[in-house]
C-alpha positions as CSV (number, residue, x, y, z in Angstrom):
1,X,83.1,52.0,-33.1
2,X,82.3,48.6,-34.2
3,X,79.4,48.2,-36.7
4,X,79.3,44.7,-37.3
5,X,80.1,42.0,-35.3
6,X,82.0,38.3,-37.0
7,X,80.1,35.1,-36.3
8,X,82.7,32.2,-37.2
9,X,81.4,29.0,-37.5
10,X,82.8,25.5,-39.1
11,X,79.7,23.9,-39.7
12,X,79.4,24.8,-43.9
13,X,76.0,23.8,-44.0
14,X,73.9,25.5,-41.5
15,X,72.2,28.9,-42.7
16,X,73.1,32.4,-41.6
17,X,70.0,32.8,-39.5
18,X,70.7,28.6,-38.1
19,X,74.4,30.3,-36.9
20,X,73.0,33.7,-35.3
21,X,70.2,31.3,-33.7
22,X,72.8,29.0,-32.1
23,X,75.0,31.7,-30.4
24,X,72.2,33.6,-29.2
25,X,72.2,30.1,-27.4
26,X,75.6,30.3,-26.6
27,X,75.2,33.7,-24.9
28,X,72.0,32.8,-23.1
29,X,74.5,29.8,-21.6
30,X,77.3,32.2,-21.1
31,X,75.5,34.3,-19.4
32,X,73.3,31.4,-17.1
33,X,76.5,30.4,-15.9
34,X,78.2,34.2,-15.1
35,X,74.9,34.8,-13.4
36,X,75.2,31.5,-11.1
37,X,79.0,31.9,-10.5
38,X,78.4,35.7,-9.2
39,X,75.1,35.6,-7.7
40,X,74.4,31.5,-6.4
41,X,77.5,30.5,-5.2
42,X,78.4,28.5,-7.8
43,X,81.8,28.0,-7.1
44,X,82.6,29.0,-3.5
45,X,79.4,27.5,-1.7
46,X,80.7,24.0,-1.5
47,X,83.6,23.0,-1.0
48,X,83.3,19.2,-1.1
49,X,85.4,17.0,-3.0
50,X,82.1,14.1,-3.5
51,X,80.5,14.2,-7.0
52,X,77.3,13.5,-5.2
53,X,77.8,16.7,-3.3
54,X,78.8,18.6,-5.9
55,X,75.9,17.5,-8.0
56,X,73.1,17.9,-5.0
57,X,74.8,21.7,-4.7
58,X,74.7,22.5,-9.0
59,X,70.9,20.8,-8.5
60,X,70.1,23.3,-6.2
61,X,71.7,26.3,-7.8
62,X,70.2,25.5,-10.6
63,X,66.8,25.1,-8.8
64,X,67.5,28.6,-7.2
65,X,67.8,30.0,-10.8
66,X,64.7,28.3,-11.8
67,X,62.6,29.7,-8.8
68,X,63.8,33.4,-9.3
69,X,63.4,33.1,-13.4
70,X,60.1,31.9,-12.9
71,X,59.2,34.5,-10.5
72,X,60.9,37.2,-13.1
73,X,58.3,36.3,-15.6
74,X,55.3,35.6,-13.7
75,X,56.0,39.3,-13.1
76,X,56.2,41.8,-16.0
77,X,58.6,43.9,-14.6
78,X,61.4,45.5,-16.8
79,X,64.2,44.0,-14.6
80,X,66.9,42.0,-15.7
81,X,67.8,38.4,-14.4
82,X,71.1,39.7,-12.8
83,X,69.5,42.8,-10.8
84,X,66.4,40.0,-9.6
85,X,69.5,37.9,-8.0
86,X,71.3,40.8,-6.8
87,X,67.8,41.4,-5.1
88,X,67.4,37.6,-3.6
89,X,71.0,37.0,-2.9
90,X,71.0,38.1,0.7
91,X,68.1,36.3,1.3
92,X,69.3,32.7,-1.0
93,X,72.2,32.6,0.7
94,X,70.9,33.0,4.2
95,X,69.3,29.6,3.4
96,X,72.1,26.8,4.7
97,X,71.7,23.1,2.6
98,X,70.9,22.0,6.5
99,X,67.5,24.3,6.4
100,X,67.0,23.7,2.7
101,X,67.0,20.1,3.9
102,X,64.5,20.4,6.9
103,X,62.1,22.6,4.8
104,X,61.7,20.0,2.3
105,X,61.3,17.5,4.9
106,X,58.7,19.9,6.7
107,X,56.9,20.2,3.1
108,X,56.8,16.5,2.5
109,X,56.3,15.1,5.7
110,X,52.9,17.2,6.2
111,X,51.8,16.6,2.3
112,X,52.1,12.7,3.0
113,X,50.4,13.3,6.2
114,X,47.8,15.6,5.4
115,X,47.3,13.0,2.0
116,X,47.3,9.4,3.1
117,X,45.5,10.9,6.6
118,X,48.1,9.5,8.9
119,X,48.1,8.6,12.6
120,X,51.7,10.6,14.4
121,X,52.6,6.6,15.0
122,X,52.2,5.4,10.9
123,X,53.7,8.8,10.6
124,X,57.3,7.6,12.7
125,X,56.5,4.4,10.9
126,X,56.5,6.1,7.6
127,X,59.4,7.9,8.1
128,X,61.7,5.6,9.6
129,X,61.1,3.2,6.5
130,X,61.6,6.3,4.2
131,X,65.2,6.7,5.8
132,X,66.0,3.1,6.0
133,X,65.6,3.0,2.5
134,X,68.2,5.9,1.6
135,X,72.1,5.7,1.1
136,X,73.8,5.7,4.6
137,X,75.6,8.9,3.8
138,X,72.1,10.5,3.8
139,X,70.7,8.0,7.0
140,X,72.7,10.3,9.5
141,X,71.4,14.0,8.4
142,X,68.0,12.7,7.8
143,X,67.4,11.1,11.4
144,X,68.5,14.2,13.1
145,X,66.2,16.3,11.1
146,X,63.4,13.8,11.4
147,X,64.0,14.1,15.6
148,X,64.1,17.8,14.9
149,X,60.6,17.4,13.1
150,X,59.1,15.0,15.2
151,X,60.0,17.0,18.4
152,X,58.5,20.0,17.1
């Protein structure tokens, strides 16, 4: 039984306590990243070879993490962050980018709706600008899920 643990570092001038500070860092990262590999799909979810992809699917991983770290300590519960994913993970990864997509369309459509107090005509108006105005990668997804939207 080990009952002392070595801390190398080659950085002469920082303090004992600067050194224990910065890998408690380190293992908050390590861990960050085992948690999203394991539990958000990190590395298996997409399998794109586009950076844009790849960053829009770290973005929302990441944005996952956020959500269900923010509900861990809006809740005082006693739970680790690991056992709160193994908790949501079912649900997280019943959620396709495609419905991720539409939901946030849904959320923003209404709020500029409800907001600016929008006729359904300035509303098609509206969002046919909106998507006229994006990259023509996104043009194609985005039209179908504003016909999706509108028709429903």
């Amino acid at each position: 039984k080990k009952d002392w643990i070595a801390i190398i570092c080659t950085d002469t001038t920082l303090s004992e306590e600067e050194i224990i500070k910065r890998y408690g860092y380190r293992w908050n990262i390590e861990v960050y990243f085992k948690t999203c590999k394991q539990y958000l799909k990190y590395t298996k979810e997409c399998q794109s070879t586009s950076f844009d992809s790849l960053t829009a699917h770290l973005a929302i991983a990441n944005v996952r993490y956020m959500m269900l770290s923010v509900f861990q300590r809006a809740n005082t519960d006693h739970r680790s962050l690991g056992e709160l994913f193994y908790l949501y993970v079912q649900e997280v990864a019943e959620i396709t980018f495609d419905h991720s997509m539409r939901l946030i369309m849904i959320a923003f459509l209404s709020t500029v709706k409800e907001f600016f107090a929008l006729t359904d005509a300035q509303m098609a108006g509206f969002v046919q600008q909106f998507i006229n105005n994006l990259p023509n990668y996104l043009k194609s997804p985005l039209e179908v899920c504003a016909e999706q939207l509108s028709a429903a």
